[in-house]
Gaussian input, Z-matrix of N, CA and C with variables (Angstrom, degrees):
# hf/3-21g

backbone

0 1
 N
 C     1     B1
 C     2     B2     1     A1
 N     3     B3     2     A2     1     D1
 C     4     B4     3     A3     2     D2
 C     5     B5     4     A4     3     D3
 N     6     B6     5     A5     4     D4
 C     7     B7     6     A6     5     D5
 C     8     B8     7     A7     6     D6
 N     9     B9     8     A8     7     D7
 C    10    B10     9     A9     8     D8
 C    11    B11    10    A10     9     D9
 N    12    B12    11    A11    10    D10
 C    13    B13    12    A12    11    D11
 C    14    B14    13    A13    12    D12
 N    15    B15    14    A14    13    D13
 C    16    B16    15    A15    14    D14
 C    17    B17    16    A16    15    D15
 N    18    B18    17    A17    16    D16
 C    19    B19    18    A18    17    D17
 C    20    B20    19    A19    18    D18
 N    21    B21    20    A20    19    D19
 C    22    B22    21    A21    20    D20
 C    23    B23    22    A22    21    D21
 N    24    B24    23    A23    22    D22
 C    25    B25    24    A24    23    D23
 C    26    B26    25    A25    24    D24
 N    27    B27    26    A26    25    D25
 C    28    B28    27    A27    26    D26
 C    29    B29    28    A28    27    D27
 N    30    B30    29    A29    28    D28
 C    31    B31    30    A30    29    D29
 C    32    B32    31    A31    30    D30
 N    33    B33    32    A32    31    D31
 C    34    B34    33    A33    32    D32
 C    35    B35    34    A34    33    D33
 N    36    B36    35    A35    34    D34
 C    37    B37    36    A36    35    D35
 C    38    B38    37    A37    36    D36
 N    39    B39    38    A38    37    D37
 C    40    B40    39    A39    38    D38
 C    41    B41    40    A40    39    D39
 N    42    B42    41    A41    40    D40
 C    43    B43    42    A42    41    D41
 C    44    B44    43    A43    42    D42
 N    45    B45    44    A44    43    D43
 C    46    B46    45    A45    44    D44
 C    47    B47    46    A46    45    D45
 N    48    B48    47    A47    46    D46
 C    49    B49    48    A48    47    D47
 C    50    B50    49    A49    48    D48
 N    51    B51    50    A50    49    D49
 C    52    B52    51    A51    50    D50
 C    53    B53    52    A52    51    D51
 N    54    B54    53    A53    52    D52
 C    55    B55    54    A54    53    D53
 C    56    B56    55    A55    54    D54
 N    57    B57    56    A56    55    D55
 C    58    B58    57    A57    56    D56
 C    59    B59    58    A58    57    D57
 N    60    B60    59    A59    58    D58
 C    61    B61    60    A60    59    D59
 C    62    B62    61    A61    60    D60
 N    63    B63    62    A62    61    D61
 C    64    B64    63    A63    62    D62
 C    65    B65    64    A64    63    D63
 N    66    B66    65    A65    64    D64
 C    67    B67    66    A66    65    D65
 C    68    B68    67    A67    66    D66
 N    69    B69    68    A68    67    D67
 C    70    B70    69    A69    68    D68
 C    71    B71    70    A70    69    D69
 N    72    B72    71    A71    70    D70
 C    73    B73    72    A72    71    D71
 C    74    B74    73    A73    72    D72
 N    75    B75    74    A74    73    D73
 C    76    B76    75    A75    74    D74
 C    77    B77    76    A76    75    D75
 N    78    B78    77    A77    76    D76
 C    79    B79    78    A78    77    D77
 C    80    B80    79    A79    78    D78
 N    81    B81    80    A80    79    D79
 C    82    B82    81    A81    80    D80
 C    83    B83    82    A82    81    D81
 N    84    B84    83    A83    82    D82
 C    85    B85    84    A84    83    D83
 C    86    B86    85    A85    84    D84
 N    87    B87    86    A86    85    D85
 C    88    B88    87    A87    86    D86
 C    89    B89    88    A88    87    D87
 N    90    B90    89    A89    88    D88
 C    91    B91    90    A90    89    D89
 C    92    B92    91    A91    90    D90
 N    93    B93    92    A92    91    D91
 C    94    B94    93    A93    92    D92
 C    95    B95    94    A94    93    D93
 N    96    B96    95    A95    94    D94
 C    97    B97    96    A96    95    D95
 C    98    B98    97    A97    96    D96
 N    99    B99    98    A98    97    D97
 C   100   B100    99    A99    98    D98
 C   101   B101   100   A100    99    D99
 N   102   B102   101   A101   100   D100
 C   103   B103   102   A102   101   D101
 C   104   B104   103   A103   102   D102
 N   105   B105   104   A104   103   D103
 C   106   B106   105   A105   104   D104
 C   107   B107   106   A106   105   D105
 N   108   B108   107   A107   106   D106
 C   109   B109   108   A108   107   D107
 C   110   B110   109   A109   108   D108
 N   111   B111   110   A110   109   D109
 C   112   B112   111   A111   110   D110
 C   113   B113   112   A112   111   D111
 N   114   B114   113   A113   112   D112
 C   115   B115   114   A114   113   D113
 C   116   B116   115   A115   114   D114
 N   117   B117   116   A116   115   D115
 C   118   B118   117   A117   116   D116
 C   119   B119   118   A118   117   D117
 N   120   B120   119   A119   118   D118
 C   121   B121   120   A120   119   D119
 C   122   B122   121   A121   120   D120
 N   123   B123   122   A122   121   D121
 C   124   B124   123   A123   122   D122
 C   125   B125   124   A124   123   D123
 N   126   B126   125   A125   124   D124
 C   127   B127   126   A126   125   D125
 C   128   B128   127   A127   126   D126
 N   129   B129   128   A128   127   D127
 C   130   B130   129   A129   128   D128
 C   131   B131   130   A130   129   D129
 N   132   B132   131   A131   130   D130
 C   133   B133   132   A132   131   D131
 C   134   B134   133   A133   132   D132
 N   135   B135   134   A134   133   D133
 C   136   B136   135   A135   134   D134
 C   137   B137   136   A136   135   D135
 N   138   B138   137   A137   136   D136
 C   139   B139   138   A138   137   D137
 C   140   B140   139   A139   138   D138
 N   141   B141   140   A140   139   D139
 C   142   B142   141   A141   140   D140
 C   143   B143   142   A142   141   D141
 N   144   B144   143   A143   142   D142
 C   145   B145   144   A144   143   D143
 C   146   B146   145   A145   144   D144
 N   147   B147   146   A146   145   D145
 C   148   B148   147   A147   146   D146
 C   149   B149   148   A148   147   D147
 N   150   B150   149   A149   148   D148
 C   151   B151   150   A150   149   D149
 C   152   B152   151   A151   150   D150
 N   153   B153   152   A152   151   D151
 C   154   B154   153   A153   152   D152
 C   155   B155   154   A154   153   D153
 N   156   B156   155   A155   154   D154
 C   157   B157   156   A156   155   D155
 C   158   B158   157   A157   156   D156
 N   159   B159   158   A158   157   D157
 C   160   B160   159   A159   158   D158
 C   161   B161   160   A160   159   D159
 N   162   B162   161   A161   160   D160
 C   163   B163   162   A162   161   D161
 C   164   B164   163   A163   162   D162
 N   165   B165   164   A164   163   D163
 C   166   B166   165   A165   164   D164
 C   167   B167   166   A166   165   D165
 N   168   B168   167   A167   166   D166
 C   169   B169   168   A168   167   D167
 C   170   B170   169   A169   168   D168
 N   171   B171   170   A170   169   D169
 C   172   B172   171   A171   170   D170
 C   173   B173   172   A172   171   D171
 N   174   B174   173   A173   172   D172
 C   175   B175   174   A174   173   D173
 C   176   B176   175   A175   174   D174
 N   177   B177   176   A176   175   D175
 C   178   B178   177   A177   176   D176
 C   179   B179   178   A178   177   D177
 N   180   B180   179   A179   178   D178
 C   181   B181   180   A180   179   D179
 C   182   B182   181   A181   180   D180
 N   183   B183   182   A182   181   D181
 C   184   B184   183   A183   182   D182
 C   185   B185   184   A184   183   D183
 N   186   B186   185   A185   184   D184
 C   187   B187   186   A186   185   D185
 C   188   B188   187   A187   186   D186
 N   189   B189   188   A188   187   D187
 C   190   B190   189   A189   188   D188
 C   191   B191   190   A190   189   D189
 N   192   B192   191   A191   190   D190
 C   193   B193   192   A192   191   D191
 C   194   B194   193   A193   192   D192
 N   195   B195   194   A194   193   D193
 C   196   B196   195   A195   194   D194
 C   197   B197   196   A196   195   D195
 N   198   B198   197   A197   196   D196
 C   199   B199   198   A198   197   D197
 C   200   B200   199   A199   198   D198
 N   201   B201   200   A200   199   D199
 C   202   B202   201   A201   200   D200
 C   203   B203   202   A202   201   D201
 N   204   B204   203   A203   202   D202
 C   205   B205   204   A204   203   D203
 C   206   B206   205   A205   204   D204

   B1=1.4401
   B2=1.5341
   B3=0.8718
   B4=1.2241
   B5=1.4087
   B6=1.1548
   B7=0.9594
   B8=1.8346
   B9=0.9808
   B10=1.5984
   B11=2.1505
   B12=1.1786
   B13=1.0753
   B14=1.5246
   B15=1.0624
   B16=1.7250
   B17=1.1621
   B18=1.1138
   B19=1.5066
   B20=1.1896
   B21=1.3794
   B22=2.0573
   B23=1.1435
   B24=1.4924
   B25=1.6733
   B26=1.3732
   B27=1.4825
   B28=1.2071
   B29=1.3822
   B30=1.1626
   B31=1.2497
   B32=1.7006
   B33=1.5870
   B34=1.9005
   B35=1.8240
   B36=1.3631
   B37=1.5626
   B38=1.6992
   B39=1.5800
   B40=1.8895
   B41=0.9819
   B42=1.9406
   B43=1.9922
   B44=1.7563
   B45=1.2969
   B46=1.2571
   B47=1.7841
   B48=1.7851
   B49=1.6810
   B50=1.2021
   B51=0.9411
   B52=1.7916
   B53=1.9623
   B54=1.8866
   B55=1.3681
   B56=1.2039
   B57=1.4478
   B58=1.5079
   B59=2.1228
   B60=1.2249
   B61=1.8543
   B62=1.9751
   B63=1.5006
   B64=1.2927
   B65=1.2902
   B66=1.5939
   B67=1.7869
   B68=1.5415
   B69=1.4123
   B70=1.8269
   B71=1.3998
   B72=1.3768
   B73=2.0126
   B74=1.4649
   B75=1.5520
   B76=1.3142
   B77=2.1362
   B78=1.0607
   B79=1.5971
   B80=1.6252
   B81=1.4639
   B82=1.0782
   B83=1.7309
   B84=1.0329
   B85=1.2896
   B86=1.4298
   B87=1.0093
   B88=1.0745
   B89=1.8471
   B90=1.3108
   B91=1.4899
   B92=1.7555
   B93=1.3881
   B94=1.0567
   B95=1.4750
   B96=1.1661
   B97=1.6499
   B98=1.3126
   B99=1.7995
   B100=1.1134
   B101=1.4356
   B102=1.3720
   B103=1.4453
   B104=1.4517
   B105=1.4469
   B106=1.3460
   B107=1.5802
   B108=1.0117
   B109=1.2154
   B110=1.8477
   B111=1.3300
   B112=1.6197
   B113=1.6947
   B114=1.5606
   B115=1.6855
   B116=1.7456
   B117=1.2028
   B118=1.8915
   B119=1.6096
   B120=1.6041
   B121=1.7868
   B122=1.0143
   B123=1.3217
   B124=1.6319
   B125=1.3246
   B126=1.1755
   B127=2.0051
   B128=1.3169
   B129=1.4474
   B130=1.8030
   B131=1.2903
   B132=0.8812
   B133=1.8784
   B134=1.4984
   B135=1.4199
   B136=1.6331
   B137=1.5957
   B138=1.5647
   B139=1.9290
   B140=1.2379
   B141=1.3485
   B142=1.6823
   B143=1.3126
   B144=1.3165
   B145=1.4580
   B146=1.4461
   B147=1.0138
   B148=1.7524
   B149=1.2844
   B150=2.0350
   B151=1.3728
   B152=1.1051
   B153=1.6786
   B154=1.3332
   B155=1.6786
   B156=1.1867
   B157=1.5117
   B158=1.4790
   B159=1.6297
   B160=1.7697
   B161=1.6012
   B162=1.3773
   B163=1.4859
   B164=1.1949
   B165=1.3564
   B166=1.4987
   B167=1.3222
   B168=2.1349
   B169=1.5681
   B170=1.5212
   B171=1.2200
   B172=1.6597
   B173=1.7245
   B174=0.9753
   B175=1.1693
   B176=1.3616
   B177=1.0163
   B178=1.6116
   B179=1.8202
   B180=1.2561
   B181=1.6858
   B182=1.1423
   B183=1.1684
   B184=1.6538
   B185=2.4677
   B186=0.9915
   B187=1.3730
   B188=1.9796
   B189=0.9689
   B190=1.1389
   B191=1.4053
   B192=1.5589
   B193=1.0658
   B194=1.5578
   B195=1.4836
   B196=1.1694
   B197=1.5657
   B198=1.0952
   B199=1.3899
   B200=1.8560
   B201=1.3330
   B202=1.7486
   B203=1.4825
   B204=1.3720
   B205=0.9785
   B206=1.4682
   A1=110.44
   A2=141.08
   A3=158.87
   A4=98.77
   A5=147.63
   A6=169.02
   A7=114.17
   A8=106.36
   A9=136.69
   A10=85.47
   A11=109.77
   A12=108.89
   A13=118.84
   A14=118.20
   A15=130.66
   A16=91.41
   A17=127.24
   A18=132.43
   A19=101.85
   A20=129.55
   A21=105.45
   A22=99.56
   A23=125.01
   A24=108.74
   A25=117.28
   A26=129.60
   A27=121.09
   A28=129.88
   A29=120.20
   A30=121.20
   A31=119.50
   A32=91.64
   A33=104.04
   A34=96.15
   A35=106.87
   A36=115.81
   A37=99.82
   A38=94.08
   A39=106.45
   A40=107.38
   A41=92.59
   A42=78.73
   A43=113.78
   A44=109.48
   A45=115.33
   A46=122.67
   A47=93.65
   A48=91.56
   A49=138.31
   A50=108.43
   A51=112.98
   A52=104.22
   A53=120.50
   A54=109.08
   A55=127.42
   A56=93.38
   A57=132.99
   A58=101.90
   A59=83.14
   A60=93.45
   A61=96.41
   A62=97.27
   A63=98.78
   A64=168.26
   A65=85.29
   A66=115.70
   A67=97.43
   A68=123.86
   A69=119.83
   A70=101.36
   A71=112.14
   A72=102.44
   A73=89.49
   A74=140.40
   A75=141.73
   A76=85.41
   A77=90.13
   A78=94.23
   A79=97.19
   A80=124.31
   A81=130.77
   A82=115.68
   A83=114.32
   A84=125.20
   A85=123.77
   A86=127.84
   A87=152.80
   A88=129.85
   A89=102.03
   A90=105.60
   A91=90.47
   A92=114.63
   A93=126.64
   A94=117.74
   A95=134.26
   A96=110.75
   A97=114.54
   A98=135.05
   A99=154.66
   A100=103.40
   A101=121.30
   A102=121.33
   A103=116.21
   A104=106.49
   A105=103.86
   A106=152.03
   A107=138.45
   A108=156.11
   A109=112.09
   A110=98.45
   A111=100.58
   A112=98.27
   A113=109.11
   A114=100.35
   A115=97.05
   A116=119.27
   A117=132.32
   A118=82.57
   A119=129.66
   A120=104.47
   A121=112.84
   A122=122.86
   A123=131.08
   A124=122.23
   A125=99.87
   A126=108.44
   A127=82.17
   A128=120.70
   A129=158.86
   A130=95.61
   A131=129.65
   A132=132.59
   A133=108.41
   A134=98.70
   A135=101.24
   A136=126.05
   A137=92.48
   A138=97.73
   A139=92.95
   A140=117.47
   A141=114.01
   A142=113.33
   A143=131.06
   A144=122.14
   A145=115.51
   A146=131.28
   A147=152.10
   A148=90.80
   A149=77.80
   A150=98.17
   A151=113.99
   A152=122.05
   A153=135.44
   A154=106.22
   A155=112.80
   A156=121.95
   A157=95.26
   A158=123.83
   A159=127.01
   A160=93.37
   A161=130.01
   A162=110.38
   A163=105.75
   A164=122.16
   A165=143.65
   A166=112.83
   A167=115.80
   A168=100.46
   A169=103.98
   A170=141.82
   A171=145.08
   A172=88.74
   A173=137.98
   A174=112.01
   A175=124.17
   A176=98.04
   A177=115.01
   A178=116.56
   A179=105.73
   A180=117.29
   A181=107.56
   A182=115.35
   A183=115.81
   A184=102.59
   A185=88.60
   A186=119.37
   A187=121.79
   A188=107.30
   A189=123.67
   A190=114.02
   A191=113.61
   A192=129.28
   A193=127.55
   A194=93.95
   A195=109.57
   A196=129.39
   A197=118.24
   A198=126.07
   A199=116.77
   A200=100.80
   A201=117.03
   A202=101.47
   A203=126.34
   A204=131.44
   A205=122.80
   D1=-27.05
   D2=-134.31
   D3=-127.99
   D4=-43.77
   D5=158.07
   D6=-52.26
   D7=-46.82
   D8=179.75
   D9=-68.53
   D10=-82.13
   D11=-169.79
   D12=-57.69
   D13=0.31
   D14=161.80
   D15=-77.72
   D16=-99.53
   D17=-175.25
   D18=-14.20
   D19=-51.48
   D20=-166.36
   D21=-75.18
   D22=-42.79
   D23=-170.93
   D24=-69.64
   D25=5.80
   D26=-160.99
   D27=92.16
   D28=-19.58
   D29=-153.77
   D30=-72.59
   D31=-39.38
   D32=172.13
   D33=-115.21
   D34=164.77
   D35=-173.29
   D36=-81.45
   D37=-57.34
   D38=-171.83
   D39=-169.22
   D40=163.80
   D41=-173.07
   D42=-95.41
   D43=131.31
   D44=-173.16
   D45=123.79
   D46=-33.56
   D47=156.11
   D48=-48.04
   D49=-47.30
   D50=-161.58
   D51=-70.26
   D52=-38.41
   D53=157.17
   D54=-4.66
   D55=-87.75
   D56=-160.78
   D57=-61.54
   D58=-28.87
   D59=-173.52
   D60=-66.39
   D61=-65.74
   D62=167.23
   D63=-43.33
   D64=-28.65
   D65=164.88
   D66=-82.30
   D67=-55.83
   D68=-174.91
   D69=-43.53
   D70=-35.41
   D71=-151.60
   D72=-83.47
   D73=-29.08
   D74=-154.47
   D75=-84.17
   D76=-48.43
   D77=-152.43
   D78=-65.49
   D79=-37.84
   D80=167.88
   D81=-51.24
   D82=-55.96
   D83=178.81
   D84=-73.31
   D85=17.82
   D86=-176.50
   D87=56.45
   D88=47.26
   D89=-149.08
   D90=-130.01
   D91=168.99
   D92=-172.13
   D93=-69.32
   D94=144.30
   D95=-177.23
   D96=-87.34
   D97=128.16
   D98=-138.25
   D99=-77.57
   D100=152.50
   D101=-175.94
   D102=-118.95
   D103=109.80
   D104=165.91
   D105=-81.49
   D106=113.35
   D107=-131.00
   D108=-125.75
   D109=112.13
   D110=178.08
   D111=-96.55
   D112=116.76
   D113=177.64
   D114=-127.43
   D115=135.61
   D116=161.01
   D117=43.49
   D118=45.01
   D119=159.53
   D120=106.36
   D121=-20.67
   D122=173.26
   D123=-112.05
   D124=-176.14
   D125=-168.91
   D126=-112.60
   D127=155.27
   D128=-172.79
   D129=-131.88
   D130=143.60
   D131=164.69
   D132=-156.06
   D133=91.82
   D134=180.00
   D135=-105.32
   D136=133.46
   D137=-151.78
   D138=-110.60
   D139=130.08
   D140=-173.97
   D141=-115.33
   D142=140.73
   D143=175.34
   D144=-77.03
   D145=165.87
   D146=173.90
   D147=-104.89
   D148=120.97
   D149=173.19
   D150=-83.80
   D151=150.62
   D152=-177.09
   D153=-121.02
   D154=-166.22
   D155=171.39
   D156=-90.96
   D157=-45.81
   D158=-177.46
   D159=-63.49
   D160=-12.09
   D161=-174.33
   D162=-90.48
   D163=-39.59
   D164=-174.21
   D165=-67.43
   D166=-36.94
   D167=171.35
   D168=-80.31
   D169=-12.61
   D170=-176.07
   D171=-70.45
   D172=-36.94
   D173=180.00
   D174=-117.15
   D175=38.73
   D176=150.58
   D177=59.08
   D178=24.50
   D179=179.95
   D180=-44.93
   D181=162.72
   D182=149.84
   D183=-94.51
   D184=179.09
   D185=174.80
   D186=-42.84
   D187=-18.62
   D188=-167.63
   D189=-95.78
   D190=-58.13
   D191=178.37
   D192=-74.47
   D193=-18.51
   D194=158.47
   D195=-74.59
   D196=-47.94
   D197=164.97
   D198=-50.05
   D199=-29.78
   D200=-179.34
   D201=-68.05
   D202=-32.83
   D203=170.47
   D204=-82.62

C-alpha cells in the first residue's frame, strides 16, 4: 500500500526497478554485485568494496593475509 502510494506521487518509478538499476551501476562500476537481504520486515542492501592492495594497506594486515589475497 505504501508503496502503491509512492508510485502515484512520483516518488519511486516501479516496484522492482530500482534492483536491477543497482546491481547494473555496481557491476558497471566495477564492484561486487550487492546483496539483498529480507531481515524482521525490511530490506538489507549490502554494498561491498573491491579489494585492492590501498584497501589491504588501510587495514593494517600483516603479510600473510595479504598474500591470501
Amino acid at each position: 500500500m505504501i508503496g502503491k502510494c509512492l508510485f502515484l506521487i512520483k516518488f519511486i518509478e516501479h516496484w522492482g526497478t530500482g534492483t536491477n538499476r543497482i546491481i547494473d551501476s555496481c557491476v558497471n562500476h566495477g564492484l561486487h554485485e550487492p546483496i539483498f537481504e529480507e531481515l524482521s520486515g525490511g530490506l538489507v542492501v549490502t554494498l561491498r568494496k573491491m579489494i585492492t592492495t590501498e584497501t589491504l594497506k588501510e587495514m593494517n594486515l600483516n603479510e600473510l593475509p595479504v598474500k591470501a589475497v
